[in-house]
C-alpha positions in Angstrom: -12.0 -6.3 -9.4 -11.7 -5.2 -6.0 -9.1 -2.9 -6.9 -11.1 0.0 -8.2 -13.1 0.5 -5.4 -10.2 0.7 -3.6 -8.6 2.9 -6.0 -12.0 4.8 -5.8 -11.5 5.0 -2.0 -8.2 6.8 -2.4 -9.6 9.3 -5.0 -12.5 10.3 -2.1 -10.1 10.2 0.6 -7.4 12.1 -1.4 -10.1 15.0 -2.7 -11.6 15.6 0.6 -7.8 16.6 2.1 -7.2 18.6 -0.8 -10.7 20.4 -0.8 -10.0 21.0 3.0 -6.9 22.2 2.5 -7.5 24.2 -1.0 -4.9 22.7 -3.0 -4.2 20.8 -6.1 -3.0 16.5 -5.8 -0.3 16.1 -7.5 0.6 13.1 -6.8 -1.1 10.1 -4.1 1.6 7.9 -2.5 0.8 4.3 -0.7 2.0 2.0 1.0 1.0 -1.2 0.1 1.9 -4.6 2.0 2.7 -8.2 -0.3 0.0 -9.8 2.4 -2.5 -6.7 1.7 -4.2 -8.8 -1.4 -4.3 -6.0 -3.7 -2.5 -6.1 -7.2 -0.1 -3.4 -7.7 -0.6 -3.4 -11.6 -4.3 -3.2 -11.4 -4.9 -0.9 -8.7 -2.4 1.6 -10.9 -4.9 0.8 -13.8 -8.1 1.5 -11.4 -6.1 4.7 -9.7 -6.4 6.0 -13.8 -10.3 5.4 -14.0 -11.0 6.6 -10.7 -9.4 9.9 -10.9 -11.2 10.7 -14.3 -13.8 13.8 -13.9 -12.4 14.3 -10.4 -9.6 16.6 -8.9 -7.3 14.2 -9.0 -7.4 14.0 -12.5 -4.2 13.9 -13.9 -2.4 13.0 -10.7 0.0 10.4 -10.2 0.0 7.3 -8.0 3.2 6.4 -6.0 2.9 2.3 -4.3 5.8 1.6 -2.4 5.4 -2.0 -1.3 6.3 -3.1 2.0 7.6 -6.6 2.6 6.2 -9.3 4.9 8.1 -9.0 8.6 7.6 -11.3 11.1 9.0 -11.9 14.2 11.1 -15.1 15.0 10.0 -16.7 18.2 13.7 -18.5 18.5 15.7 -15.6 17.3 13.3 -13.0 19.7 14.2 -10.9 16.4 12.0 -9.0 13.5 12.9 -10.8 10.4 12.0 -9.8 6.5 11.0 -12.9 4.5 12.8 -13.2 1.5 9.4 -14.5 -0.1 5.9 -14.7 1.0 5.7 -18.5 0.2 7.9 -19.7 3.4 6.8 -18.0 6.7 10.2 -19.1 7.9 12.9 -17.0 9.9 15.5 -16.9 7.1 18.5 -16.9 10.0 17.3 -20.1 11.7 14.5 -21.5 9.8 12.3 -21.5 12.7 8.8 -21.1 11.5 6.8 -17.8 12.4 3.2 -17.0 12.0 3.3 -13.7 14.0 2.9 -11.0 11.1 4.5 -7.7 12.1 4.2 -6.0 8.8 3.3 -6.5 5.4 -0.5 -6.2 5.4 -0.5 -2.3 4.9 -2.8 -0.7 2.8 -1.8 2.6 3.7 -2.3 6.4 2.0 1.1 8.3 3.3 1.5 11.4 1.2 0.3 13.4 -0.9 2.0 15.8 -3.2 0.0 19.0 -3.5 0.8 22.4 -4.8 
């Protein structure tokens, strides 16, 4: 389970701000893309083991999941798919491969106090 080194990650990521900063996590939050092949339920589960003994401890974490945006080379627009199983522009139908968004793996916050 890939997830709880990534969850793991975080943690290390997460105590080193707070260490620099002297404060106390409260809470982590992430963005996390549908196209980023992690699994939201599971990296929540890891976030839970990975924080144990640590300053995190306690903490919560926040996912946000982004959506996959590509751009539609007919339309010249950005377009949010409505699912990730048809890479289609869901105006015209034209297919698009060009991923804008929606790979993110991203820490954007954290809560401290």
């Amino acid at each position: 389970m890939h997830e709880l080194s990534i969850a793991t990650s975080i943690v290390e990521l997460a105590e080193e701000e707070a260490e620099r900063r002297g404060v106390r996590v409260v809470a982590v939050h992430l963005t996390l893309g549908q196209l980023s092949g992690v699994v939201t339920e599971a990296l929540a589960g890891s976030y839970d083991i990975a924080t144990a003994g640590t300053l995190l401890e306690g903490s919560r974490l926040v996912i946000t999941e982004a959506p996959v945006v590509v751009f539609c080379p007919a339309c010249r627009e950005r377009r949010t798919l409505p699912s990730v199983q048809l890479f289609q522009c869901p105006q015209c139908g034209t297919p698009s491969a060009e991923v804008i968004e929606g790979r993110e793996l991203q820490v954007t916050a954290l809560e401290v106090e």
